[in-house]
GUMI-214332 format. One record per residue (C-alpha): x, y, z; residue in three letters. Coordinates in steps of 0.02 Angstrom, whole numbers, plus 50000, padded with zeros to 5 digits. Each point is the difference from the previous one (the first is absolute). Example, Ala and Ser with C-alpha at 12.3 -4.5 7.8 and 13.67 -1.06 7.14 Angstrom:
BEGIN
@xx: 50615	yy: 49775	zz: 50390	r: ALA
@xx: 50069	yy: 50172	zz: 49967	r: SER
//
This chain:
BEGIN
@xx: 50387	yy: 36985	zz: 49454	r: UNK
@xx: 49928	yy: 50037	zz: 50156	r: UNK
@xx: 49828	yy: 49960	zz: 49951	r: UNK
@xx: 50062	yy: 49826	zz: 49937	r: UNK
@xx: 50061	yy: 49938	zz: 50190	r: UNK
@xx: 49791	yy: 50031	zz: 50076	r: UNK
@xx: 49938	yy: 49835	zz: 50017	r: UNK
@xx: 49848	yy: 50024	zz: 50103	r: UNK
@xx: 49840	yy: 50098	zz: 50005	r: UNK
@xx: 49968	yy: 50087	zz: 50144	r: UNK
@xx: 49864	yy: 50132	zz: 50088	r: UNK
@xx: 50018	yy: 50141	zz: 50106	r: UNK
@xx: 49871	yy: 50013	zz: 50144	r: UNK
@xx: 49947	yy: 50173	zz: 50109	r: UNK
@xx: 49954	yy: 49979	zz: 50194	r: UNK
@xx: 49833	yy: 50090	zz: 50031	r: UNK
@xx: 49903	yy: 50027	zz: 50141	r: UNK
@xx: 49806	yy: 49954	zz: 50008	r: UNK
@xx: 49874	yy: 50034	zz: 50137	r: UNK
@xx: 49850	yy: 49918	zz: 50026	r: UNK
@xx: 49828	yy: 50073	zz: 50059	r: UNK
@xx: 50044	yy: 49948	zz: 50189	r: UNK
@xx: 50162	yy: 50120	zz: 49978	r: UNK
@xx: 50137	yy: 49852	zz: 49998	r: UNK
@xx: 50154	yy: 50036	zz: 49892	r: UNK
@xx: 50059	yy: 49856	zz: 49911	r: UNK
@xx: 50154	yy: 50001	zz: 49862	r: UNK
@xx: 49979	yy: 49895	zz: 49810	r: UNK
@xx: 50099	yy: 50004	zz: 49856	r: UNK
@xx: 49955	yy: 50081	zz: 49843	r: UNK
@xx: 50087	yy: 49968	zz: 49838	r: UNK
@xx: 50077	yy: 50124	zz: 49949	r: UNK
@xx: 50114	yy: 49919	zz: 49830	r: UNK
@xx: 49984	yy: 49840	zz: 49900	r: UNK
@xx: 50111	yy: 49902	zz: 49884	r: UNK
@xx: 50154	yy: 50099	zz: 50043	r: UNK
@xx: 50166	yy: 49925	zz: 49932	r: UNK
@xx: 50133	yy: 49959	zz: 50150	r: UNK
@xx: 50107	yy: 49873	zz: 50049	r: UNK
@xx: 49996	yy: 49930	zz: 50182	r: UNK
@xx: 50175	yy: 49934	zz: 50037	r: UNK
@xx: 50028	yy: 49922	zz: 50209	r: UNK
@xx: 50120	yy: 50098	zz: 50131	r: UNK
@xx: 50044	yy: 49953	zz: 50134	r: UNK
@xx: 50058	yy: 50066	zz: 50155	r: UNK
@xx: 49989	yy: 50178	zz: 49970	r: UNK
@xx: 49924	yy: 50093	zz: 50148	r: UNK
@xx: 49878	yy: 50157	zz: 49959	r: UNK
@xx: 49964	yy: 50122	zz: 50151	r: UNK
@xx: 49815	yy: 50039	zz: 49960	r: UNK
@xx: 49981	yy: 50132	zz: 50119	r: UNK
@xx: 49955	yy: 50002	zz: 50195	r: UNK
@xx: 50170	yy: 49892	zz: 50025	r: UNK
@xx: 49909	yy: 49849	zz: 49912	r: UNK
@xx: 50127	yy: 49907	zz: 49899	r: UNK
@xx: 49940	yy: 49869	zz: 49880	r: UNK
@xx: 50093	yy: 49874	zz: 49887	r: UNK
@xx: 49977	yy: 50035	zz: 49810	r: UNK
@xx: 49947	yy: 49837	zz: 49910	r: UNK
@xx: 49995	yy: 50046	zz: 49842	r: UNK
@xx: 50054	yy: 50162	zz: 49873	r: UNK
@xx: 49886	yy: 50055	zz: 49855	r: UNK
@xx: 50060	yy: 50068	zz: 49842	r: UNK
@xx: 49852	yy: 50123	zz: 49893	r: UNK
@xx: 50025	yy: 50139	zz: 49882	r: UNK
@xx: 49981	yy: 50180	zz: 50100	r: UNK
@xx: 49833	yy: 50062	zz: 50074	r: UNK
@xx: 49950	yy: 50107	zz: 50146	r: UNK
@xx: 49974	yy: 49876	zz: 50160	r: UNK
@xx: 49988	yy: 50014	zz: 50194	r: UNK
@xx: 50070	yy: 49855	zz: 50105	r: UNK
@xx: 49893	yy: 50051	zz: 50132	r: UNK
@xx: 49829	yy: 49982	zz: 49896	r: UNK
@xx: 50055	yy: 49889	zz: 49865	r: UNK
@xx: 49989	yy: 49814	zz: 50007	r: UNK
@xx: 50048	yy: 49861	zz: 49862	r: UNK
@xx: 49917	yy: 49844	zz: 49919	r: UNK
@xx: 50099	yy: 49868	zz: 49898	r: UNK
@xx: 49867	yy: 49875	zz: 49946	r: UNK
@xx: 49927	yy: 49928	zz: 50149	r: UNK
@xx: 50154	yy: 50074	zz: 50135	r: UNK
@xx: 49972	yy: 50167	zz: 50084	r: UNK
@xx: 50159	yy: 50124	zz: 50046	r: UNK
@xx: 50040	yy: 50132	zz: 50113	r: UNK
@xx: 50075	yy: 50144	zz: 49941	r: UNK
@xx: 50150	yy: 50025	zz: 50110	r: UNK
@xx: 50098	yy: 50120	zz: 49887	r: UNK
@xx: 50005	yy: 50082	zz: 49846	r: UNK
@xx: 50155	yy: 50080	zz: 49903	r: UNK
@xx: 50027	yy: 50037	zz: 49830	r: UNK
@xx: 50113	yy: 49894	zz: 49896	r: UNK
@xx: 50157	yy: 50095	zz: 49963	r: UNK
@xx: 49932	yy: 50169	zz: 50083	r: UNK
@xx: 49929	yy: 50008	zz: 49835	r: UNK
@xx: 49769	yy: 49991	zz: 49969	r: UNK
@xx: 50056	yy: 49845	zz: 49879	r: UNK
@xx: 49944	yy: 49859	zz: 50136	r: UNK
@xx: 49950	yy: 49970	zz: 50156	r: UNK
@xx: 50093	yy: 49905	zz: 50119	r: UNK
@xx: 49859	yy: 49955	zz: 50137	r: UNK
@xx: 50058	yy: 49890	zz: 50155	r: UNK
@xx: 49860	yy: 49882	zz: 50067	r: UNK
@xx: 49959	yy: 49894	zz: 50140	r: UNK
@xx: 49876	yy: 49850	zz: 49953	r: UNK
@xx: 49848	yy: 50000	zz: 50085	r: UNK
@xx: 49947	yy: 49838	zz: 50089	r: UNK
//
């Protein structure tokens, strides 16, 4: 049943850190996960403390079966739309799904 309510394809993206010859750190993405199942459903209004007092407005809440993720590394992309991983729980307090706040990305 749960399977039947994805709708979308998404991927799961890794920051990483790169230097160059000159010793400059810059950050990219790296993909990490394609073609995952999950359904991207908006909410509104919810404020997430993501640490250091910074509160942010969740835009939107992910549903995806259960896998090992870190909301501080992690980052999301739903066709052409990029997410911020604000916070992560599991569904139930059960490993059947994720329930993964985000915050679009502008």
């Amino acid at each position: 049943m749960f399977d039947g309510l994805m709708n979308n394809l998404c991927s799961l993206w890794v920051e990483a850190e790169t230097q160059s010859t000159g010793g400059e750190v810059s950050k990219t993405w790296t993909l990490v996960a394609s073609g995952i199942r999950c359904r991207l459903d908006m909410k509104r209004g919810m404020e997430v403390n993501t640490g250091g007092g910074r509160m942010v407005k969740a835009s939107h809440i992910l549903y995806m079966r259960w896998r090992t993720m870190d909301e501080r590394k992690h980052r999301v992309k739903i066709g052409n739309d990029n997410y911020n991983i604000l916070l992560v729980s599991s569904g139930g307090g059960t490993k059947n799904h994720l329930e993964i706040l985000l915050e679009r990305i502008h």
